[in-house]
C-alpha positions, 0 to 999 in steps of 0.5 A: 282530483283531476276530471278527464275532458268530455270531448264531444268532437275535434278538427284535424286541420288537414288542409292547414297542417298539410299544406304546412307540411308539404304533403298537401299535394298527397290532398287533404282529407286526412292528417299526412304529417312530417316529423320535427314539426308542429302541427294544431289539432282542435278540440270541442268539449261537449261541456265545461271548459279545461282548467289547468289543475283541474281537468286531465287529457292524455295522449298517448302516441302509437306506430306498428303493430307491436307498439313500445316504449323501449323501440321508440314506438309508443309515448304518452304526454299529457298537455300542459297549460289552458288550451283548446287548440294543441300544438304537437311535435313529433321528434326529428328522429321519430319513426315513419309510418302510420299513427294513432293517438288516443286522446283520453280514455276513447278517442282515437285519431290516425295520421301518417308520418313521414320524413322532413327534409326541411327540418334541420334535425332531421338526418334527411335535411336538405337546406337548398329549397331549389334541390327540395323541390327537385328531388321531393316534390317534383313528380316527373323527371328524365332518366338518361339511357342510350349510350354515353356517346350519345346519352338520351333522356327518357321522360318519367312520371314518378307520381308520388303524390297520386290516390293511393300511392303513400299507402301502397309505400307504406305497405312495401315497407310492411311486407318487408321480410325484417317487418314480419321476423319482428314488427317491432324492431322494424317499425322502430329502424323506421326512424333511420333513412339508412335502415328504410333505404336498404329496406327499399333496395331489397323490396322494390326487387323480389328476388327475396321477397314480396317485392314489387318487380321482377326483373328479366334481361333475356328471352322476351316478356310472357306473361308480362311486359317489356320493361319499355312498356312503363312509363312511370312508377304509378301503374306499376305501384298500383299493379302490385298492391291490386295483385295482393303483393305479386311481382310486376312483370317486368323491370330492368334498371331504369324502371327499379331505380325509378320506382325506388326513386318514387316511393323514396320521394313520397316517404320524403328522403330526397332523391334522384335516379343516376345513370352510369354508362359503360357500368361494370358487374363485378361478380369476385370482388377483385374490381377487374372485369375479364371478358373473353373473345373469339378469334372473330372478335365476337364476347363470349358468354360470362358472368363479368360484363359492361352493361352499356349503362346502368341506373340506380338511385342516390337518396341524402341524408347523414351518416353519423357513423361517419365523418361529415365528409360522407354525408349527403348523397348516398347509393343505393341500387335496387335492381338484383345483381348480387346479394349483400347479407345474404338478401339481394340489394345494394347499399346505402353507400356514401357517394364520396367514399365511392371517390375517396376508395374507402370501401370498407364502409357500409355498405357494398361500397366495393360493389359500386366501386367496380361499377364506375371505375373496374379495369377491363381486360380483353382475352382471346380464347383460341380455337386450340384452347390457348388464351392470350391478352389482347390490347385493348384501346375501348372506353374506360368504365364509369362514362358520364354519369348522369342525372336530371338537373335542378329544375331543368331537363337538361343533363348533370354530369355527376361523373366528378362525384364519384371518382377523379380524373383519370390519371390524377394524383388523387385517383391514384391515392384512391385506388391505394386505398382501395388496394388496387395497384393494377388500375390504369392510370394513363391514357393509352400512348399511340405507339405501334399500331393503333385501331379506333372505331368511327360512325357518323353522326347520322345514324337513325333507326330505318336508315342504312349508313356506314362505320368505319374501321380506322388503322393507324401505322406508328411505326417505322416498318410496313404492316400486314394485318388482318383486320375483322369487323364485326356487328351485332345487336345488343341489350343494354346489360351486355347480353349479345344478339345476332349479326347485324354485318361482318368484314374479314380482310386477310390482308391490309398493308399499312406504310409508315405513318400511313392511316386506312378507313375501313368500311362497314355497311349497316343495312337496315335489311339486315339490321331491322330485324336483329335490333333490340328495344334497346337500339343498340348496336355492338361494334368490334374491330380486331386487328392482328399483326403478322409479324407479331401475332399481336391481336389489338381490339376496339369496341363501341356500342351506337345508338339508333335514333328513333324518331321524334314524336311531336306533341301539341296541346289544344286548347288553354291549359287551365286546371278542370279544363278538357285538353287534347294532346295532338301527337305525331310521328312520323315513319322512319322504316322502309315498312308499313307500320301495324299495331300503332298505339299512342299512351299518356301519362302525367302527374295531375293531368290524366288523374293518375290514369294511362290513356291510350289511342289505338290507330284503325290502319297502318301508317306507311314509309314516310307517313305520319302516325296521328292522334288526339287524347283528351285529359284534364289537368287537376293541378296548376303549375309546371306538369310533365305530360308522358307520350309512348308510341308502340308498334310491331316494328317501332317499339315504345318510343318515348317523348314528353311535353312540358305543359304549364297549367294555370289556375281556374 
């Protein structure tokens, strides 16, 4: 009859089997484990040694709180063999989560299971170890907003490897509606990346649940903060678990795709934010977007827009319902925009099907669709009611589509992934599949008259500068139009502001042939006060011809640039030595500045922590804004340090320093 083992203690060997796996960096004093890998635990027996016949040890296994055999959720092994030291495997397709094995009849050890998208078993396996770093490992990265005519990188800490932030995932994954209908069917999806992404759309949201965000695009931030306000996901992540499960407020696009991005990272599925300029919301399916003007030219209010750019998170992994075709990155958008089974979230679909018009896969592929290449069609509601169609020579949707490079801060464009070049043979094939005939597959031909919008390349927040209105006669005949040329401030989801200029010329004369640039001034007197934290600008020229009464419309949205904010580091960066950020901006606007604050942010330089410097006196036109913030770094290698300046008239400008940090 076999003896159970007196085991008197044992070694986890966390600093060896985490850095084994890659999850050293969340530290080492407990077990943080991938699956599909081995790992050594050793044991001290307290007397006797074991002898293979003789002496019994059983372990047994256990994730959730409902532990079972059948979901995959509970197994038991004994050790074959004489050893001391005991190599174990978790399988590739294990569930994620938290752990406990019982050695022998007491003893109990915890560990953490996470993905490994180093393990070619594993449905997240991801074989480029350059793409590993990037889309795993990496804690900072840049998200693209601005304007796809001028795209801006915006720094951000996504500081997946900081104190408490695996756990506070992990508890996401906990509230999860589905977790508490039926833990046990839960933590078993747990094995599935598709299942945990789908989770994490609808979670980083609260729309439906104890999610982490709420989001809000109108009518200012009480009882919160402007969105602009993060500069990373630590904070926010933090927030929620202290505020025992209550929403942050508040989130827009970036900052849900970014948070996701942070809590995909730290569970290891790789993945990366994407943006898409000019991104459409379709709200019927019928992937056309219909807006609605005035006879001013001026968007009237409707559920259908254009948001200026719109940002969600692409995670990898295989989809073995599939063909191999549509494995790889996969869509996923969690900030609420309409609901998908009845919950508030937004796929996983595969990015090639996106390509391909295969929108009956799952899931919300039709969706996404609209969102990069829905048809736009202008109507002009008349003050008699009367509608008609108005030509329109604006931007297509799906513009740039964007993400950080492997390894750099330059820009991807990732826009050739997603659909192909307009007008080819294959973007037609597509769009059969996809049941839309009405798509637009050729430019525009320059026939009649034409009407485009031209800025200059000079166009900074603070500044008064012009924009042109440029008509173009192709015919044989004169033309007499009129010609109305609007301005106003818009958000980045669309949503319309106050005037910013206007122009209404009753009677331009065009000759055959002839070309006439019209001009607008932008005042920052009138502007100044009408801009969003967005910085953008809305232009629209409308052009009606007499001699026809046909109405032709050009629209483009501008970027104001803010203002760089320099930064130099004092000192030699080494790890545990106190450095000073000394950061400067410089104003821009014909006004003082109030109120001026500098932060920092960065992955194992300010321990997890926002540091701020409040400036004592206002800082006049032309001055500079100057501070110095201590921090010390924890960690060596190549650290993204975040810096954000507010104020009551420049709000939350972003920059970042690139700082390499050597070892003691």
């Amino acid at each position: 009859m076999s003896e159970a083992l007196d085991i008197e203690r044992w070694n986890l060997e966390c600093e060896f089997n985490n850095t084994d796996h890659r999850t050293d960096l969340n530290g080492v004093d407990r077990l943080i484990l991938r699956r599909g890998q081995v790992f050594t635990i050793s044991l001290y027996l307290r007397s006797g040694t074991f002898q293979p016949g003789v002496s019994s040890l059983e372990f047994v296994a256990e994730t959730g709180p409902q532990p079972n055999e059948q979901y995959g959720t509970r197994a038991s092994f004994a050790p074959p063999g004489d050893m001391v030291a005991l190599s174990l495997c978790a399988a590739p397709d294990a569930p994620i989560g938290r752990y406990t094995l019982t050695l022998g009849p007491s003893e109990r050890i915890e560990f953490i299971l996470l993905f490994n998208p180093w393990c070619p078993g594993d449905a997240v396996y991801m074989e480029n170890e350059q793409s590993l770093e990037e889309y795993v490992l990496s804690q900072d990265g840049i998200i693209f907003r601005g304007s796809y005519k001028l795209p801006i990188s915006t720094p951000w800490n996504f500081g997946q490897f900081e104190s408490g932030i695996l756990d506070t995932c992990l508890q996401i994954l906990d509230m999860n509606p589905k977790c508490l209908r039926n833990p046990g069917k839960d933590c078993s999806g747990r094995r599935n990346p598709i299942y945990v992404s789908r989770v994490l759309s609808a979670m980083v949201n609260c729309n439906d649940d104890k999610g982490v965000l709420l989001g809000k695009w109108t009518d200012g931030y009480e009882g919160g903060v402007s969105p602009l306000f993060w500069k990373g996901s630590v904070e926010i992540l933090r927030n929620w678990d202290k505020q025992a499960c209550q929403p942050v407020r508040y989130g827009q696009c970036w900052v849900f795709a970014a948070v996701a991005c942070s809590i995909s990272r730290a569970l290891g599925i790789p993945c990366r934010v994407v943006t898409n300029y000019l991104s459409a919301h379709d709200n019927n399916g019928d992937l056309v977007i219909e807006r609605y003007i005035n006879e001013n030219g001026d968007l009237l209010k409707s559920r259908e827009m254009i948001w200026n750019y719109h940002c969600w998170v692409e995670n990898w992994m295989s989809r073995p319902e599939f063909k191999s075709d549509f494995h790889g990155w996969q869509a996923s958008d969690p900030t609420p925009q309409e609901k998908s089974e009845g919950v508030f979230c937004c796929g996983p679909t595969p990015v090639r099907a996106i390509k391909e018009g295969e929108l009956t896969f799952k899931y919300d592929a039709p969706f996404v669709f609209a969102e990069v290449n829905a048809d736009v069609v202008n109507i002009m509601k008349k003050k008699d009611g009367s509608t008609s169609k108005v030509t329109t020579y604006t931007t297509f949707v799906g513009q740039k589509i964007s993400t950080k490079r492997v390894g750099s801060d330059a820009r991807e464009d990732v826009t050739h992934l997603y659909k192909y070049p307009e007008g080819s043979d294959e973007e037609r094939e597509a769009f059969k599949k996809a049941n839309h005939q009405n798509k637009l597959l050729q430019q525009q031909q320059n026939e009649g008259l034409h009407i485009a919008i031209k800025v200059t390349s000079d166009m900074r927040n603070g500044c008064d500068f012009d924009v042109f209105a440029v008509v173009t006669n192709n015919t044989q005949s004169d033309k007499k139009c009129r010609l109305v040329f609007g301005s106003c401030a818009v958000s980045y989801s669309g949503h319309m502001g106050n005037n910013c200029g206007f122009k209404d010329l009753l009677n331009v004369e065009l000759s055959p042939g002839a070309e006439r640039r019209v001009p607008l001034r932008l005042n920052y007197s009138k502007y100044g006060e009408q801009l969003t934290e967005d910085n953008l600008i809305r232009l629209a020229v409308l052009l009606i011809d007499f001699s026809n009464s046909q109405a032709m419309l050009a629209v483009r949205n501008i970027v104001l640039e803010n203002p760089e904010i320099k930064v130099r580091i004092l000192g030699e960066p080494k790890e545990g030595r106190k450095l000073a950020a000394e950061i400067t901006l410089k104003n821009p606007l014909p006004e003082a500045l109030e109120n001026c604050c500098f932060s920092i942010e960065g992955s194992n330089l300010t321990s997890g922590q926002v540091l701020s410097e409040r400036l004592g006196s206002s800082v006049g036109p032309g001055e500079d804004a100057k501070v110095k913030i201590y921090f010390t770094p924890t960690h060596s290698g190549l650290r993204k340090l975040v810096v954000d300046f507010d104020s009551n008239k420049l709000c939350h400008v972003k920059g970042y320093k690139n700082i390499i940090i050597g070892k003691k």
